[in-house]
C-alpha positions as CSV (number, residue, x, y, z in Angstrom):
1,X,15.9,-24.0,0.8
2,X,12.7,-21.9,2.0
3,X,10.6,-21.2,-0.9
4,X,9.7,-17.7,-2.1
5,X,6.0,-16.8,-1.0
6,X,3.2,-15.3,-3.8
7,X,1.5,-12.3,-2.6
8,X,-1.6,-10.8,-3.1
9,X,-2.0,-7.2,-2.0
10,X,-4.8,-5.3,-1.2
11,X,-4.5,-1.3,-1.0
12,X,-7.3,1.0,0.3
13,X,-8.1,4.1,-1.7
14,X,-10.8,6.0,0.2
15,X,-13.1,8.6,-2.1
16,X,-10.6,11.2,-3.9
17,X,-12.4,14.1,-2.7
18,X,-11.9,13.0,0.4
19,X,-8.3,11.7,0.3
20,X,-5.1,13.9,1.2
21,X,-6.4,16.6,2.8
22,X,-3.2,18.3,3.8
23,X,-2.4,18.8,0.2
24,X,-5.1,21.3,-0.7
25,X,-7.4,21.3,-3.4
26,X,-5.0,19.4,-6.0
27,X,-5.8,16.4,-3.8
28,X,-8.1,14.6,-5.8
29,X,-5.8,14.7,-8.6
30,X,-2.8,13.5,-6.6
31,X,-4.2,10.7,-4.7
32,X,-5.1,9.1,-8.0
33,X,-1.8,9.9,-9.5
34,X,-0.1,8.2,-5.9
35,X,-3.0,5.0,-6.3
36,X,-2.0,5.0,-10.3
37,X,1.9,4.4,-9.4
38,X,1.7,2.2,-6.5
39,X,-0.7,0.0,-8.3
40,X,1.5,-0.7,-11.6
41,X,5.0,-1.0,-9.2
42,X,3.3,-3.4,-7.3
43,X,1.9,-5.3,-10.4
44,X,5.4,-4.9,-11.4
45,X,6.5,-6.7,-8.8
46,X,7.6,-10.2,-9.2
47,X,6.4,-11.3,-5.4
48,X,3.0,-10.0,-5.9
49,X,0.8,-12.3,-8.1
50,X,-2.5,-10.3,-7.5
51,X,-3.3,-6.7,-6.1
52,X,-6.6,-5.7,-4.9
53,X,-7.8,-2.1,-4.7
54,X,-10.9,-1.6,-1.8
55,X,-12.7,1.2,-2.9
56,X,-15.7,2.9,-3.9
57,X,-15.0,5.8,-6.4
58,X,-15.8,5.2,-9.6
59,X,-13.1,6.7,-11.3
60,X,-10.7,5.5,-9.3
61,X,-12.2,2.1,-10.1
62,X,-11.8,2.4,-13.8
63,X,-8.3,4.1,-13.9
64,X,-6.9,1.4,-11.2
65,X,-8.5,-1.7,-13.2
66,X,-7.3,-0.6,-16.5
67,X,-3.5,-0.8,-14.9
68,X,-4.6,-4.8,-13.9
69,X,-6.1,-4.3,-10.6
70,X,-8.9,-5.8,-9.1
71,X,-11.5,-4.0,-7.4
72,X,-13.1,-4.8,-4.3
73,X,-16.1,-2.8,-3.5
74,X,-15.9,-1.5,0.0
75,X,-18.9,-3.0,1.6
76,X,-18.1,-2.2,5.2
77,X,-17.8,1.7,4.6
78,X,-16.5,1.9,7.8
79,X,-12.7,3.5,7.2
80,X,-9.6,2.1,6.5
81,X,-8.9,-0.6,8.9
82,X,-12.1,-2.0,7.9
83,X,-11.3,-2.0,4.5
84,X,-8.2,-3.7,4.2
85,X,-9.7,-6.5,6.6
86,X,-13.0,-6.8,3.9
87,X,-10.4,-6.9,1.1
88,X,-8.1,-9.3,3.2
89,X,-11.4,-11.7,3.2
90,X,-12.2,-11.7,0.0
91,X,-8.8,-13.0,-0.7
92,X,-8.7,-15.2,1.4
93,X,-12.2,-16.5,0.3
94,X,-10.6,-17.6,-2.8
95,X,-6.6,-18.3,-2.3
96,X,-7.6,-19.9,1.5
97,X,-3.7,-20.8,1.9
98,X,-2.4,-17.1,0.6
99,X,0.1,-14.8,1.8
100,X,-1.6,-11.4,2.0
101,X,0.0,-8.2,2.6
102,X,-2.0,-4.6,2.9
103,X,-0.3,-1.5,1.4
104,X,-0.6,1.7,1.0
105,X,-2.1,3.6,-1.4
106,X,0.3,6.7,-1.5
107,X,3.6,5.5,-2.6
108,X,4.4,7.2,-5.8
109,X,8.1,6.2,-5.6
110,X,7.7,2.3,-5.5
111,X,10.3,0.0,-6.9
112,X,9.1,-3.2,-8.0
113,X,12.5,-4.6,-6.7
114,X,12.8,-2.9,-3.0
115,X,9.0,-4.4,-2.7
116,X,10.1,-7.9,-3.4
117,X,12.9,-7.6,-1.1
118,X,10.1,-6.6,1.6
119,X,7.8,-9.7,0.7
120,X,10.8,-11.5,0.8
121,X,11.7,-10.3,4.0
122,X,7.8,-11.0,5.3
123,X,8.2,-14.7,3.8
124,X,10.3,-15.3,6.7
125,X,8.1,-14.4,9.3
126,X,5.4,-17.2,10.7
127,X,3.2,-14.2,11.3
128,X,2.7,-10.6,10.8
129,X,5.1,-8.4,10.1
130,X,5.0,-4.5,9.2
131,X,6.8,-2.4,7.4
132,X,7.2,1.2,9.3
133,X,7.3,4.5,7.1
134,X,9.9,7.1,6.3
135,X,8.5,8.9,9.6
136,X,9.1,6.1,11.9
137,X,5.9,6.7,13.4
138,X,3.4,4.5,10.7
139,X,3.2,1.9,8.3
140,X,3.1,1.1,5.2
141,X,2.6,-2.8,4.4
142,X,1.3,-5.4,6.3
143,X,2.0,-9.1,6.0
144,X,0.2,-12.2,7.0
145,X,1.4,-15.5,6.5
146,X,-0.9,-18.0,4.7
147,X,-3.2,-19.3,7.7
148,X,-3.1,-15.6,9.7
149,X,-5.5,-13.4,10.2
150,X,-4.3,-9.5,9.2
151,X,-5.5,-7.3,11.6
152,X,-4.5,-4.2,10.3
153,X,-4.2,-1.5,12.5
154,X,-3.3,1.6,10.3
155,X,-3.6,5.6,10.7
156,X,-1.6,8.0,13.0
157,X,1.0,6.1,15.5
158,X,0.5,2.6,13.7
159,X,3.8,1.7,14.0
160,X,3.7,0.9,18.2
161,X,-0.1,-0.6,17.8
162,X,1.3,-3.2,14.8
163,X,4.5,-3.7,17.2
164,X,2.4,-4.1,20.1
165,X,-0.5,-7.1,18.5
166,X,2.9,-9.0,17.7
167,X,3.9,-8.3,14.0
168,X,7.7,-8.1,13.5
169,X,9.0,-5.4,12.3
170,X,10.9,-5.4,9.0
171,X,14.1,-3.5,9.8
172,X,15.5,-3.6,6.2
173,X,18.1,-0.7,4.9
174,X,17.7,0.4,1.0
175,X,14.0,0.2,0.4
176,X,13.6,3.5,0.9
177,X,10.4,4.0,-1.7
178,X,8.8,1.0,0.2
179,X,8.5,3.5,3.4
180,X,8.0,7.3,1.6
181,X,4.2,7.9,1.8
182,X,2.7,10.8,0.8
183,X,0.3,12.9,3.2
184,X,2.0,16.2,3.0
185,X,4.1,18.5,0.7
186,X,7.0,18.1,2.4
187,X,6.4,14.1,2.0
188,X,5.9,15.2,-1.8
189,X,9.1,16.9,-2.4
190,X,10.7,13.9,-0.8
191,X,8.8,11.4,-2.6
192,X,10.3,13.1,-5.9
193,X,13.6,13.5,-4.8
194,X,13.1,9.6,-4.9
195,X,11.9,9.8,-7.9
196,X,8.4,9.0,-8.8
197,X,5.9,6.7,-11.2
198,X,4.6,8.9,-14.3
199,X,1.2,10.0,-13.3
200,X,2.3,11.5,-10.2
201,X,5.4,13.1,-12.3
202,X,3.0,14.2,-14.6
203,X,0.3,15.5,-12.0
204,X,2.9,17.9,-10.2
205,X,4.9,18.8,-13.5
206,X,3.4,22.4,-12.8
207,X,3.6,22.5,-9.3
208,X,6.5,25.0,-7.6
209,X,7.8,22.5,-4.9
């Protein structure tokens, strides 16, 4: 019987007045609300024996550890990509032999038990695989097998450029919070139709969606 891989994520969370742009001046709030609920479904998450936040705002830093994240200062400052391969490293400095997997920062709607099913799905995968979002058109977790590099290759059409370095693409049915990222207010409104974590059902309590 194939044995169940550990992971340790790492998310990116950029600045939060820079972060979610399309969602107006409540974005700040939001995008820690999103990073708040990803963070404590993922530590949550019976696969996932570590998560690592990359970032550089300080409040974000404090709210995010308090939940049992680690931060990971991001020393290359050089966008996302960059970031999740930095945080990739300094996993890998430590757990040489690890199974790492990057997610997103934005998914409010995570469920602990349709993220192990995607881990579990990854575990079988010599490689990369990906994860594609609710748009079909990006992702939103990337897997490496212990002993592979990550290469992440997020932002806009990620989907074809993860496809297209060689990842597999996780084609599971019923993980549905797994893929429902955030950038918009339509995304929103379908993000708590899922039903969403309690900072971000706190942050829009008072917003007409």
């Amino acid at each position: 019987m194939r044995s169940q891989r550990v992971w340790d994520l790492v998310i990116p969370l950029k600045p939060l007045v820079l972060a979610k742009s399309r969602l107006g001046d409540l974005r700040p709030g939001l995008a820690l609300a999103f990073a708040q609920d990803t963070v404590a479904a993922a530590l949550a998450c019976a696969a996932v024996r570590g998560v690592h936040v990359v970032t550089d705002d300080a409040l974000a830093a404090a709210e995010l550890s308090a939940l049992g994240a680690r931060i990971v200062p991001d020393a290359p400052a050089a966008g996302l990509n960059a970031a999740l391969a930095h945080g990739a490293r300094v996993v890998r400095a430590e757990r040489s032999l690890g199974a790492v997997a990057a997610l997103n920062a934005d998914l409010p709607a995570l469920r602990p038990a349709e993220l192990a099913a995607v881990l579990e799905a990854a575990s079988a995968e010599a490689g990369r695989a990906f994860l594609a979002d609710a748009a079909g058109v990006g992702t939103t977790l990337l897997a490496t097998a212990p002993g592979t590099e990550l290469r992440p290759a997020f932002g806009g059409p990620s989907r074809a450029r993860h496809r297209a370095s060689g990842a597999r693409e996780i084609t599971l049915s019923g993980v549905d919070s797994v893929r429902r990222d955030v950038d918009t207010a339509s995304d929103l409104r379908a993000a708590l139709a899922l039903g969403v974590g309690p900072h971000t059902a706190r942050a829009t309590a008072a917003l007409q969606l």
